[in-house]
matplotlib code that plots the C-alpha trace (Angstrom):
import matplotlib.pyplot as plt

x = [10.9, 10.5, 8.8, 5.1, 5.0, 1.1, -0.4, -2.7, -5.5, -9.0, -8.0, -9.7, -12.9, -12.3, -9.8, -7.3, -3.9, -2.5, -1.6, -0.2, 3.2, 6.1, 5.9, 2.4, 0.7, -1.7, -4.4, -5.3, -8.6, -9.9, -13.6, -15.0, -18.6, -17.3, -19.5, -17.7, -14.1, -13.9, -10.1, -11.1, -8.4, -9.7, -6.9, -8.0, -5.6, -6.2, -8.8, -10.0, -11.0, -11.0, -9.0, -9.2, -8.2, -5.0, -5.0, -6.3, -5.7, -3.2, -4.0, -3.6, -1.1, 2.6, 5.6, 6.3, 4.3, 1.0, -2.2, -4.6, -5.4, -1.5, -1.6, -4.6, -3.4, -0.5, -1.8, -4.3, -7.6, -6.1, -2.5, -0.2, 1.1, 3.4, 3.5, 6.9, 6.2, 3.7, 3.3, 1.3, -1.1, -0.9, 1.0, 3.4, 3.4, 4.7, 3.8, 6.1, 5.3, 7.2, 7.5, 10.9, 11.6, 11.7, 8.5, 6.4, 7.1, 4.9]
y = [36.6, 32.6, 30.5, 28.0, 25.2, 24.2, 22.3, 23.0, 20.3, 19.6, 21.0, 18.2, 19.5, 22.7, 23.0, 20.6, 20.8, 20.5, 24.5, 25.0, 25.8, 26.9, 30.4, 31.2, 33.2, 32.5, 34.2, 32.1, 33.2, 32.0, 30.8, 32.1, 30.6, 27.4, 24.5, 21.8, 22.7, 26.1, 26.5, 26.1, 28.2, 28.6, 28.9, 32.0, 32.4, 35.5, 35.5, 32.3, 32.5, 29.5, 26.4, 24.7, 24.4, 24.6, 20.5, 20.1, 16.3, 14.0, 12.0, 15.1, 17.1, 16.9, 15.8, 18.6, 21.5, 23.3, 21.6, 24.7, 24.1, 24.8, 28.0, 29.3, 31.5, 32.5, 34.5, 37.5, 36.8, 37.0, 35.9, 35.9, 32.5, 31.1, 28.0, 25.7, 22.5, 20.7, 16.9, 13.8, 14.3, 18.1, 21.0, 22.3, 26.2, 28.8, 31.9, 34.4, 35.3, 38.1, 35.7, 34.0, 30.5, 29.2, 30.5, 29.6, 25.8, 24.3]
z = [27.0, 27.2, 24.9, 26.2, 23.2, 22.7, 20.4, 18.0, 17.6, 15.9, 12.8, 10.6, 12.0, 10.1, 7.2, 7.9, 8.5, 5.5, 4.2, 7.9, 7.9, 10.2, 11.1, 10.4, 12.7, 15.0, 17.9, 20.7, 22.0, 25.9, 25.3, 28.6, 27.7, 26.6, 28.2, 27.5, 28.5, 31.4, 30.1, 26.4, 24.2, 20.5, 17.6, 14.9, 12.0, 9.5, 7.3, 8.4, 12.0, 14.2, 12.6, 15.8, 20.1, 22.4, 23.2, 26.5, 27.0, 27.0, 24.3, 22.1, 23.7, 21.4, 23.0, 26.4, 25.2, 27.1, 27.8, 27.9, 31.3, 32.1, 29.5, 30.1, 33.2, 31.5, 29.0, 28.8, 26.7, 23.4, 22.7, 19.6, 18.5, 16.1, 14.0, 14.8, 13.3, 11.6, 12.9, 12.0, 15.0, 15.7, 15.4, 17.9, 18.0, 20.7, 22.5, 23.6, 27.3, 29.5, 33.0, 33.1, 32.2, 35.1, 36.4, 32.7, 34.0, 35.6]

ax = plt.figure().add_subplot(projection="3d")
ax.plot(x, y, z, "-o")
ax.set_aspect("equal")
plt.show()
């Protein structure tokens, strides 16, 4: 198994990002009837549901992690993801995928 870093964004339009913390959970959603964006990933936590989107520019995209136009093929509809660090302008989680390294680049 490999790890695909994303970022979680949008979270001030929701809760905020302030009780996010490494190793929280996460389930990344694909929104097939999103308008706005056709590779549109929502980000549910527990209890909650959405707290925000898988970054899908490069303005808000964290250091070498996923846009969600690069992830969203990678995964199935629904995907498990994990908290890893919580940063000034988004948080950079991870989702486990089966395909090797080398082949999750790109």
């Amino acid at each position: 198994m490999s790890r695909i870093y994303f970022t979680l964004t949008g979270t001030n339009h929701r809760y905020g990002s302030d009780f996010i913390e490494p190793g929280m959970s996460l389930r990344l959603v694909k929104e097939t009837d999103n308008e706005v964006d056709s590779e549109a990933i929502s980000v549910e936590m527990e209890g909650l549901g959405q707290v925000g989107y898988v970054a899908n520019s490069p303005y808000t995209v964290e250091g070498e992690s996923y846009s969600a136009g690069r992830l969203y093929d990678k995964i199935g509809d629904t995907a498990a993801g994990t908290v890893l660090y919580v940063l000034q302008k988004g948080v950079l989680c991870y989702v486990e995928t089966d395909a090797p390294e080398e082949e999750s680049r790109g």
